[in-house]
C-alpha positions as CSV (number, residue, x, y, z in Angstrom):
1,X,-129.2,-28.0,48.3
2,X,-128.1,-30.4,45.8
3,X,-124.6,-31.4,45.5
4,X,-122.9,-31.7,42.4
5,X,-121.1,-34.7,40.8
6,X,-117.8,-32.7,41.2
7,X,-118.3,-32.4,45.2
8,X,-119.3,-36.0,45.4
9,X,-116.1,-37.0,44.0
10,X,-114.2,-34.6,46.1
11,X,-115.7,-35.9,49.3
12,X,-114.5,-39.5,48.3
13,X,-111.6,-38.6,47.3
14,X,-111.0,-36.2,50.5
15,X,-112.2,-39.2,52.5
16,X,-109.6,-42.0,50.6
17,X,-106.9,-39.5,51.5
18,X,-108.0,-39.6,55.3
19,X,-107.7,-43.2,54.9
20,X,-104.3,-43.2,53.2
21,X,-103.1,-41.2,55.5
22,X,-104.5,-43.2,58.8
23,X,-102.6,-46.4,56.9
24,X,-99.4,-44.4,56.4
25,X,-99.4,-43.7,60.4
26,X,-100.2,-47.5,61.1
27,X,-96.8,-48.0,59.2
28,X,-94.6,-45.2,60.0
29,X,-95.8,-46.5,63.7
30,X,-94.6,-50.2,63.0
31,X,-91.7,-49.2,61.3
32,X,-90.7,-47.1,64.5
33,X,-91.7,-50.2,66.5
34,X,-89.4,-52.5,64.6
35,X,-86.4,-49.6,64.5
36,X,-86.6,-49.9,68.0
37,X,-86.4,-53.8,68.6
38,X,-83.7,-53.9,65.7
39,X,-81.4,-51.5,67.8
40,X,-82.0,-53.1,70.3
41,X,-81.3,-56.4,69.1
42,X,-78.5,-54.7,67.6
43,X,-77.5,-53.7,70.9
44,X,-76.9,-57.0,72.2
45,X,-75.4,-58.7,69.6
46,X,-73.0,-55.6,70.1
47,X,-72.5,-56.6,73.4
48,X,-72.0,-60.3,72.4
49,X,-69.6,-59.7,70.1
50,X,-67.5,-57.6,72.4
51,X,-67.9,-60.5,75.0
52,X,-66.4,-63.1,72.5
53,X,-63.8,-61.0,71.3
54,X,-62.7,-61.1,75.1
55,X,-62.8,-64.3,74.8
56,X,-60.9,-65.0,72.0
57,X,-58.2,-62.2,73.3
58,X,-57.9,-64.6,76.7
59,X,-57.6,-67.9,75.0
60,X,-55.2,-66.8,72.5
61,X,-53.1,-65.2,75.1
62,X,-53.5,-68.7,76.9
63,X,-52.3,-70.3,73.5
64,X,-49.1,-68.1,73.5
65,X,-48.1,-69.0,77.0
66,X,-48.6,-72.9,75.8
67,X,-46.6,-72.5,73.3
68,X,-43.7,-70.5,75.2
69,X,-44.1,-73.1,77.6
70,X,-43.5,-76.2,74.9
71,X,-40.9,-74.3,73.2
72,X,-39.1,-73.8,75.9
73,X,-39.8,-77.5,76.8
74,X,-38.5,-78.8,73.6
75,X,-35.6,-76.8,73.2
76,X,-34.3,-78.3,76.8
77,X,-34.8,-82.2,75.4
78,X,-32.7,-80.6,72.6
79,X,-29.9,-79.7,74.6
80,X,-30.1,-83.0,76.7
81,X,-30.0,-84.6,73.6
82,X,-27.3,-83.1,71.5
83,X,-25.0,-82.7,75.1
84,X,-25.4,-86.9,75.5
85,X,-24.5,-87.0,71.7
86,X,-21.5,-84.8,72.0
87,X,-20.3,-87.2,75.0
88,X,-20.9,-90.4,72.9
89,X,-18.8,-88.8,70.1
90,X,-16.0,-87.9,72.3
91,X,-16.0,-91.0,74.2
92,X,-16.4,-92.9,70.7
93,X,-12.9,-90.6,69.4
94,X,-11.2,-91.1,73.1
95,X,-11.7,-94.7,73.7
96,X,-9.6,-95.7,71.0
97,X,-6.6,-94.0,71.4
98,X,-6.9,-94.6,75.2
99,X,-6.3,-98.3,74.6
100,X,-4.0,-98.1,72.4
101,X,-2.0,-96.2,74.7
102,X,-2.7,-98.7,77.1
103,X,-1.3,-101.4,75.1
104,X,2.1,-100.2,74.6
C-alpha cells in the first residue's frame, strides 16, 4: 500500500486544519474570557458612575440651599441698608426746616 502524493498532501493539509481550528478555539476561548472581565469591569464602572452622580445630585442640592441661604442673607443687609439711608435722607430734609421753625 503506497500512498500517493495527492493523499500526502491531504493528510497535511487535513492535519493544518486540525491545527487552525484548535488555535481558533484558544481564541474564541480568550475572547469569551476577556468579554467577561470587560462586562464586568463595565459593570462597575456602571455602578461608579451612578454612585458619583448621587453625589453630584447631593452637593448641588447642597449648593442651592447655600445660595438660598446667602440670597436671602444679602437681600436683608439690603433692606437695613437702604431703611438707614431713607432715615438719613429724611432727617437730612427735616432738620432744616425744623430749625428754621425754631428760629422764628
Amino acid at each position: 500500500m503506497s500512498t500517493s502524493p495527492l493523499e500526502i498532501r491531504i493528510a497535511h493539509l487535513e492535519g493544518a486544519y486540525e491545527q487552525v481550528t484548535a488555535r481558533l478555539g484558544s481564541i474564541e476561548e480568550r475572547i469569551g474570557s476577556l468579554d467577561v472581565k470587560l462586562e464586568n469591569r463595565l459593570g462597575r464602572v456602571e455602578d461608579k458612575l451612578g454612585r458619583l452622580d448621587d453625589r453630584v445630585g447631593r452637593l448641588d442640592d447642597k449648593i442651592d440651599i447655600r445660595i438660598d441661604s446667602l440670597r436671602a442673607e444679602l437681600l436683608l443687609r439690603m433692606d437695613r441698608q437702604f431703611y438707614w439711608m431713607l432715615s438719613l435722607i429724611v432727617l437730612a430734609i427735616l432738620v432744616p426746616i425744623f430749625l428754621r421753625l425754631l428760629s422764628l
